[in-house]
C-alpha positions, -999 to 999 in steps of 0.1 A, spaced: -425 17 -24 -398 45 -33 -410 64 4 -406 31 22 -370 23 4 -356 60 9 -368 55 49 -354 21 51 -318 34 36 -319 67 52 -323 41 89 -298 22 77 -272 43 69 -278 66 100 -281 34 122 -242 25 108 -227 61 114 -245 63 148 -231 37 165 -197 41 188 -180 9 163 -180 37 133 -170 69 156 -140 50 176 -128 29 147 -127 66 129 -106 82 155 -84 55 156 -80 54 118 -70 92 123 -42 87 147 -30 56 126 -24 81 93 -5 106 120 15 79 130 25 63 100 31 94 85 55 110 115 66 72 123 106 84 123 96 114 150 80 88 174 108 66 173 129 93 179 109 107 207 110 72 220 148 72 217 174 79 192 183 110 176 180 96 142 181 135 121 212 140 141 245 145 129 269 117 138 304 119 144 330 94 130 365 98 146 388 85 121 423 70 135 444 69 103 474 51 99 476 40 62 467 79 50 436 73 34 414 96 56 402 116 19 397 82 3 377 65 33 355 91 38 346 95 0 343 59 -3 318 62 29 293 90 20 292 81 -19 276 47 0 258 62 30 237 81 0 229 47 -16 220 29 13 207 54 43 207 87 23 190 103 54 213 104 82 242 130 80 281 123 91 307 145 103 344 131 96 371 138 121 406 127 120 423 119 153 455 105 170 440 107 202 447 77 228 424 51 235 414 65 269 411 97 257 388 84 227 370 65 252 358 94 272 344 108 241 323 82 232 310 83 262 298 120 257 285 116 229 268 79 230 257 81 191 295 87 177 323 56 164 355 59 159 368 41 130 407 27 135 423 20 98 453 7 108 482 -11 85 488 -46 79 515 -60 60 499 -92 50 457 -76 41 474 -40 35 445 -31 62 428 -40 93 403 -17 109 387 -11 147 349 -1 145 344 11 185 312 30 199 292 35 233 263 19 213 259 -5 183 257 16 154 230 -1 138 227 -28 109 231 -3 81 254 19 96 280 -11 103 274 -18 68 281 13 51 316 12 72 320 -23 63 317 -22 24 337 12 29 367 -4 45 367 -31 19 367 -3 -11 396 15 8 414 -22 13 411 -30 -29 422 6 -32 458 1 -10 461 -30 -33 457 -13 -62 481 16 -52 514 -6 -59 505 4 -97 519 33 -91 483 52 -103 473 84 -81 446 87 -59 420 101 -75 429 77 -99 428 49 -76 390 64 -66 377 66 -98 385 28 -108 369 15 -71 334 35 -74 307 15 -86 301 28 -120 265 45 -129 240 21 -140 209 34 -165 188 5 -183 170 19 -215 152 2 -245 154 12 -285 121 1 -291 98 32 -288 70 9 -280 84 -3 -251 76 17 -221 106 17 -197 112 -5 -170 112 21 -143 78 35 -157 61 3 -156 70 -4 -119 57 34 -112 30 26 -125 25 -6 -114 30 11 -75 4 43 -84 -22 16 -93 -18 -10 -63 -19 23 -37 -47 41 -53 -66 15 -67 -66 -25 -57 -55 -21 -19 -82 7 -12 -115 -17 -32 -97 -43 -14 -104 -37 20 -135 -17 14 -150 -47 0 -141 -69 26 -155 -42 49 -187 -42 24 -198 -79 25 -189 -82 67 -215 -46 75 -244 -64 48 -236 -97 62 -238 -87 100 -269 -62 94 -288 -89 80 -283 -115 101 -288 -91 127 -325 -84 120 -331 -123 114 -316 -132 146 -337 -108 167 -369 -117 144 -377 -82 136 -374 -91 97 -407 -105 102 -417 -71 114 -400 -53 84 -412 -78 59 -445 -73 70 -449 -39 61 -419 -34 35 -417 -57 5 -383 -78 -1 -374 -61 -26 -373 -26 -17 -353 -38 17 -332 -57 -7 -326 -27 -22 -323 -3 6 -296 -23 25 -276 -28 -10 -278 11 -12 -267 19 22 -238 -5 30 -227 5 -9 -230 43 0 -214 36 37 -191 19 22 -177 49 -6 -183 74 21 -159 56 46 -135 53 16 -135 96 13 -128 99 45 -98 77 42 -84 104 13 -90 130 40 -74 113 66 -43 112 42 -45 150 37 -48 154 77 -16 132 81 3 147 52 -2 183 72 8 167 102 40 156 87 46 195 73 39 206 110 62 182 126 86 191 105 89 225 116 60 245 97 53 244 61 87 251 54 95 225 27 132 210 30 156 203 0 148 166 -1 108 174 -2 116 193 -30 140 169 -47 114 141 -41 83 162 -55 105 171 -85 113 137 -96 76 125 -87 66 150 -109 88 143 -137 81 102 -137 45 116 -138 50 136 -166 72 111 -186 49 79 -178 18 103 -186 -3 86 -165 -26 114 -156 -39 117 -186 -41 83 -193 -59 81 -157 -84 112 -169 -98 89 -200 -99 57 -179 -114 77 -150 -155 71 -162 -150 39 -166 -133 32 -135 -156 47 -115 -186 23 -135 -164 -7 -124 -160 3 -88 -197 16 -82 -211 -19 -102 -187 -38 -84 -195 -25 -52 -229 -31 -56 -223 -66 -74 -205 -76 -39 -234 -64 -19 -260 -81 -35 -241 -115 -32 -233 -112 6 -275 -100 8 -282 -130 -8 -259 -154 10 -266 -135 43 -302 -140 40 -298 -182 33 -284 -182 74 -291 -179 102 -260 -163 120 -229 -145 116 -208 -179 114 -233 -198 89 -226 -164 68 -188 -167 72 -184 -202 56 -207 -189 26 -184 -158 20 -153 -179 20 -157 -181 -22 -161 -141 -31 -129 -139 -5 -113 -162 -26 -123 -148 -62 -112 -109 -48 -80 -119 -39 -71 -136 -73 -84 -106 -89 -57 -87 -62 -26 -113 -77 -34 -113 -106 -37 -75 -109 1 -74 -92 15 -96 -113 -2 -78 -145 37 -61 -149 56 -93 -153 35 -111 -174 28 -82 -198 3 -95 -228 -6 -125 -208 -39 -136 -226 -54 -150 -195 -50 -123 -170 -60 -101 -201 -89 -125 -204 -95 -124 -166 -101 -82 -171 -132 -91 -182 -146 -114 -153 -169 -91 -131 -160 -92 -92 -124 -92 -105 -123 -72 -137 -129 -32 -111 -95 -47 -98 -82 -58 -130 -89 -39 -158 -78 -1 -145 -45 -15 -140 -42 -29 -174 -56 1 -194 -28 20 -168 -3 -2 -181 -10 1 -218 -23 -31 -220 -59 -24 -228 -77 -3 -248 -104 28 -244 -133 3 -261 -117 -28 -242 -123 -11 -207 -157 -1 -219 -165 -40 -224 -155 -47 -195 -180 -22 -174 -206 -32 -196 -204 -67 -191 -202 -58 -153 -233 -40 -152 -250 -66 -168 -236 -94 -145 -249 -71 -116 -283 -65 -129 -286 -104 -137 -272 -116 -101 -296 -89 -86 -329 -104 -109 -323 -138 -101 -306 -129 -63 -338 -115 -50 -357 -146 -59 -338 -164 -33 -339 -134 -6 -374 -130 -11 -373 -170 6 -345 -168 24 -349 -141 46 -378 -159 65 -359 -188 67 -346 -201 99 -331 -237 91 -293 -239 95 -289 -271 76 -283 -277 38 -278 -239 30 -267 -249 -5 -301 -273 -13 -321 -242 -2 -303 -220 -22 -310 -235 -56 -345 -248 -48 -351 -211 -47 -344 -199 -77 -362 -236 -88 -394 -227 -70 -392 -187 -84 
């Protein structure tokens, strides 16, 4: 039995990596990652000069040129901190102006101009539209400068003025020690859907189609009367479980690598490996929420027990969609049956995102222990501090042991259903299964 099984998974898997589905939908995956990690060069290629500087002529009549332009990049760094601006007063005419815009298409000249009743009025002009968040950035600037004409009848100077029209600096912190900090939590929160739940996610939706297809595959064609024949159930119960599982975690390594290739990319694209200020700046404060939230090492002890989740849950899924695959007779029979798990994984997905708001919820706590949602669950919890070291290990126990006891009592119905051909009443002929066993 164990020479037939490792033959039958061995076929299996090679069958899956061999055929041009895997190899394209590979390459494609490859140029994806390039292109969503290099996405601001090919919109640039594709026009736009968005790392460019752009020029802002500034037409000032109500001598506030220092003021406006402080007012503008102390914003611009809020809102689009990467584009860069170069400030340039003028009194040129309009035709004059006019012929320089039309040089250079990306620049706007910016008309403050006195008004005795709104102390301001202003001209935004440009060869092309600006863009959403540029107009914006001018917009709320030119308001600031307006409130800070107003304010200049008190007779306060202008670095004053400044100072008391700059949005003040805003940090949120809590006295309780127990209480990790906002920011933290929502760090967290985004480390754990990225790395863990949307990754599982998609792999196991990828994991029930490949055992669903594979099976129904070998029924339509008849040659599971050929395999059974000569193979017993189980062991080619077992073998496709084992395959699409390792398929499955294989694919999901070569996704991590894929990441590595793009992230290389990026550096090349970017002029060499040179690493810019802002790189460094980013890594830096990375590193130090990292370091503050600790969740490496709270990661490291979770990291066995994640892993028994994942692999049990993995397996758990594939044995379910074997089962259900082998009750039909086609690909859309199989569909309507995996409707349910599809359902159950993506309340295990909401739940697991809305774990940070409703911090010491007993049910979703409660729900950590469910098996087919608690691999999703759970690792985000213990992340968050809201589950213990022997609390996690419950949980992969109590997943195990759901997959072992959904894999007994499952391979009494494949053992019937996979020479099986009636469409009709899938549900009668899956309980008088385990009846008859």
């Amino acid at each position: 039995m164990k020479t037939k099984f490792k033959y039958l998974t061995k076929q299996s898997l090679k069958k899956k990596m061999q055929t041009k589905w895997f190899k394209w939908v590979n390459i494609v995956l490859v140029i994806l990652f390039i292109f969503l990690a290099n996405i601001d060069k090919v919109i640039s290629l594709f026009g736009g000069d968005y790392e460019g500087e752009v020029m802002v002529y500034v037409e000032d009549e109500v001598g506030s040129f220092d003021s406006f332009t402080s007012l503008f990049l102390e914003n611009q760094k809020a809102m689009q901190p990467d584009r860069t601006y170069q400030f340039l007063a003028t009194n040129e005419n309009a035709e004059v102006m006019k012929e320089k815009l039309e040089e250079n298409k990306e620049a706007i000249w910016v008309r403050l101009l006195f008004d005795e009743t709104n102390y301001l009025k202003a001209e935004i002009l440009s060869y092309n539209d600006v863009g959403t968040v540029t107009k914006g950035i001018l917009t709320t600037s030119i308001n600031s400068l307006k409130n800070m004409l107003a304010v200049t009848q008190s007779g306060l100077s202008e670095e004053e003025i400044l100072a008391l029209t700059m949005p003040p600096t805003i940090t949120s912190m809590t006295t309780n020690p127990e209480v990790e900090n906002e920011e933290n939590k929502n760090f967290i929160a985004t480390v754990a859907s990225f790395i863990v739940m949307l990754p599982c996610f998609f792999l196991i939706l990828l994991l029930v189609q490949m055992v669903g297809a594979e099976i129904n595959d070998e029924k339509t064609t008849r040659s599971m009367e050929i395999i059974i024949s000569n193979v017993s159930p189980q062991a080619h119960f077992l073998s496709k479980i084992c395959a699409s599982t390792l398929f499955v975690l294989l694919q999901g390594v070569l996704l991590l690598c894929y990441g590595g290739i793009a992230l290389v990319s990026r550096l090349l694209f970017s002029g060499g490996f040179t690493i810019h200020e802002e790189v460094i700046s980013g890594a830096k404060n990375i590193l130090e929420m990292i370091q503050t939230t600790g969740i490496l090492k709270t990661l490291g002890q979770g990291l066995p027990f994640f892993i028994l989740l994942f692999v049990s849950s993995f397996i758990l899924y594939a044995i379910v969609a074997g089962v259900l695959a082998s009750m039909t007779t086609s690909i859309e029979d199989f569909q309507q049956l995996q409707t349910p798990m599809m359902l159950v994984i993506m309340v295990g997905y909401y739940l697991a995102l809305m774990a940070t708001e409703f911090e010491g919820a007993i049910f979703i706590k409660a729900m950590a222990y469910v098996p087919m949602i608690s691999f999703l669950l759970a690792p985000v919890l213990f992340l968050l501090g809201q589950m213990t070291m022997f609390e996690l290990f419950i949980s992969s126990v109590i997943s195990i042991l759901f997959t072992w006891v959904v894999f007994h009592y499952g391979l009494r119905i494949y053992k019937v259903g996979i020479l099986n051909y009636s469409s009709s009443k899938l549900w009668r002929k899956l309980f008088h299964s385990l009846k008859k066993n």
